[in-house]
C-alpha positions as CSV (number, residue, x, y, z in Angstrom):
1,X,144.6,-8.9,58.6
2,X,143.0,-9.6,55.2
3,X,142.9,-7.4,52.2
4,X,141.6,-9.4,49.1
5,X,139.2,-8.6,46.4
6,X,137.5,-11.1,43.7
7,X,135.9,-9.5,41.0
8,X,134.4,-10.8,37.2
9,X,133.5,-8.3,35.3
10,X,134.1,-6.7,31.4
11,X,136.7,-4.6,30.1
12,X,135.3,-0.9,29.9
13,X,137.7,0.0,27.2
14,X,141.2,-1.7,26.0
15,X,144.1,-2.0,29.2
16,X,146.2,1.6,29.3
17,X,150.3,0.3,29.0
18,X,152.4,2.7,30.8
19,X,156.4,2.8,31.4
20,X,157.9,3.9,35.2
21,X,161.2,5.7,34.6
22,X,162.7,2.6,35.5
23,X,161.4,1.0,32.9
24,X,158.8,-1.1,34.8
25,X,155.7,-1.6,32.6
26,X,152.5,-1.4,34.3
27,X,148.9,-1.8,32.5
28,X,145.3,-0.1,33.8
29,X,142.2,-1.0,32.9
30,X,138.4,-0.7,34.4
31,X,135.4,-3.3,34.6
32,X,132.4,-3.1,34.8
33,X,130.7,-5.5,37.5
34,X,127.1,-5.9,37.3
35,X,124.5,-6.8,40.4
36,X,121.1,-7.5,40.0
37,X,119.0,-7.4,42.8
38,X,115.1,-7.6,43.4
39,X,113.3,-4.1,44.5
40,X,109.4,-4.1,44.9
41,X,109.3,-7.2,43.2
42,X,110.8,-6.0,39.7
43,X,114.8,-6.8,38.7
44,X,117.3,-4.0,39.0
45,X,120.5,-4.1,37.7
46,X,123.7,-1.5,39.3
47,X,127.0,-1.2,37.3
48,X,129.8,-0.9,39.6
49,X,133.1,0.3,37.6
50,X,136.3,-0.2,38.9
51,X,139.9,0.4,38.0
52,X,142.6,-2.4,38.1
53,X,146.1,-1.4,38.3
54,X,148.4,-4.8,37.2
55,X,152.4,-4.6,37.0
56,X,155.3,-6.1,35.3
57,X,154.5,-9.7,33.8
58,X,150.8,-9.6,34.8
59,X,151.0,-6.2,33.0
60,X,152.8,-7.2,29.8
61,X,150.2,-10.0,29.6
62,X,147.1,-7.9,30.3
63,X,148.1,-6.2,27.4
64,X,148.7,-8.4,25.1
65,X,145.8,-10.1,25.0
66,X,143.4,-8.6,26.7
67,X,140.7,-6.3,25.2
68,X,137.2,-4.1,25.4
69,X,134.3,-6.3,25.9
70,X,136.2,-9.6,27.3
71,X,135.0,-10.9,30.6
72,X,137.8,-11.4,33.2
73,X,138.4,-12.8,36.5
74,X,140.5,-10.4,38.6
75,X,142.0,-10.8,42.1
76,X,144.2,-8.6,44.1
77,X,144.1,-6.2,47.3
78,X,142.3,-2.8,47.8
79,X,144.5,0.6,47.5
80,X,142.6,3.8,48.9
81,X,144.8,6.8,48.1
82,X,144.1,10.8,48.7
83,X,144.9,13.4,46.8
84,X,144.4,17.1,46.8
85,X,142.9,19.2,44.2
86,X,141.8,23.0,44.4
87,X,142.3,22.9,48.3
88,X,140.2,19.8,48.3
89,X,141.4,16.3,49.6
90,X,139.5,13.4,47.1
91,X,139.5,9.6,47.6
92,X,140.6,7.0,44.6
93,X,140.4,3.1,44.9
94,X,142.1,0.6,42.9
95,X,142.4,-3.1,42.9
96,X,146.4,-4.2,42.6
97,X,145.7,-7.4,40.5
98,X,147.5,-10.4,41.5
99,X,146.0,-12.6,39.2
100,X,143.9,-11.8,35.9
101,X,142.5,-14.6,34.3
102,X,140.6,-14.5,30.6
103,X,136.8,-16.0,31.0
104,X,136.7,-16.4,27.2
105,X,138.3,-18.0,24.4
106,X,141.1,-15.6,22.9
107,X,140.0,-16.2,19.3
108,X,136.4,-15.8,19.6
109,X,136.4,-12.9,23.5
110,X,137.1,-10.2,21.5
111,X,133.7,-10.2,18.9
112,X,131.8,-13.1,20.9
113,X,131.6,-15.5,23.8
114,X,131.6,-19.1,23.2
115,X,129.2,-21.3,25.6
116,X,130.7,-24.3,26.5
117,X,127.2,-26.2,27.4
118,X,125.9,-25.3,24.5
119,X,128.7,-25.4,22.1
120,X,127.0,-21.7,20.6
121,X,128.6,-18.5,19.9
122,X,126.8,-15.6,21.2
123,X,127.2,-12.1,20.7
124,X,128.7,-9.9,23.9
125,X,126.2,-7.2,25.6
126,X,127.5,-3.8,24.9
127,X,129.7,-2.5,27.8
128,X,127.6,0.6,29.6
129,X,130.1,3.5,29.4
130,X,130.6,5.6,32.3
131,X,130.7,8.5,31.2
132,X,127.7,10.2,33.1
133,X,127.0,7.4,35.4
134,X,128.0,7.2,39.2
135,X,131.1,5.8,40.5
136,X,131.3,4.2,43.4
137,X,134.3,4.7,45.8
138,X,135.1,3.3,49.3
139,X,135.8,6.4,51.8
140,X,138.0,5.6,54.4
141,X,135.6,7.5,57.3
142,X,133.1,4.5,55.8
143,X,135.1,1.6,56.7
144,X,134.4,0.4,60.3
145,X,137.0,-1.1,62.2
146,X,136.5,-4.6,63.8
């Protein structure tokens, strides 16, 4: 069996640096991932946003130097967890990063990207928020079995 994700996307908002009791550190963050896609012959773009969990190392690095706006590569697995709230039973999905790698220049990721063919700074798109937009979650009843 195979459970592996790749994803490039930006940093919604700066990684969230957390402490287990054991003293473990572990670092969230979400991206946003964009697809465009052609519908009756006009472009269409569709923000997916998606949270990344990363622990110890990975996590201390994450946070260190990693920030709102930069453009990452992330790989890791797929963790579908329930949980129940007011009597109802809800679905969360995470990624459990493996590997996070920086797609920018430290010095110039957090205010611009650089463009290596070009050798020209330019300035980062804004990051949608999502606050307000929808989220899109795997449901286990939606995965078929092969």
């Amino acid at each position: 069996m195979l459970n592996k994700v790749m994803l490039i996307g930006r940093l919604v908002s700066d990684p969230e640096v957390r402490f287990t009791p054991t003293g473990k550190q572990t670092s969230n963050f979400r991206i946003a991932v964009d697809r465009n896609f052609k519908q009756n012959n006009e472009w269409k773009k569709d923000t997916l946003f998606v949270r990344v969990v990363t622990w110890e190392a990975l996590a201390k690095r994450v946070s260190d130097f990693m920030k709102k706006g930069n453009l990452v590569f992330v790989e890791g697995r797929l963790q579908i967890q329930a949980f129940e709230k007011n009597g109802q039973k809800n679905w969360y999905t995470d990624i459990i990063a493996n590997t996070v790698i920086l797609l920018e220049k430290k010095s110039v990721a957090t205010e611009s990207s650089y463009s290596p063919t070009t050798g020209e700074m330019a300035e980062i798109p804004s990051i949608p928020s999502s606050d307000g937009m929808e989220e899109y979650d795997f449901v286990p009843e939606e995965i078929e079995e092969i």
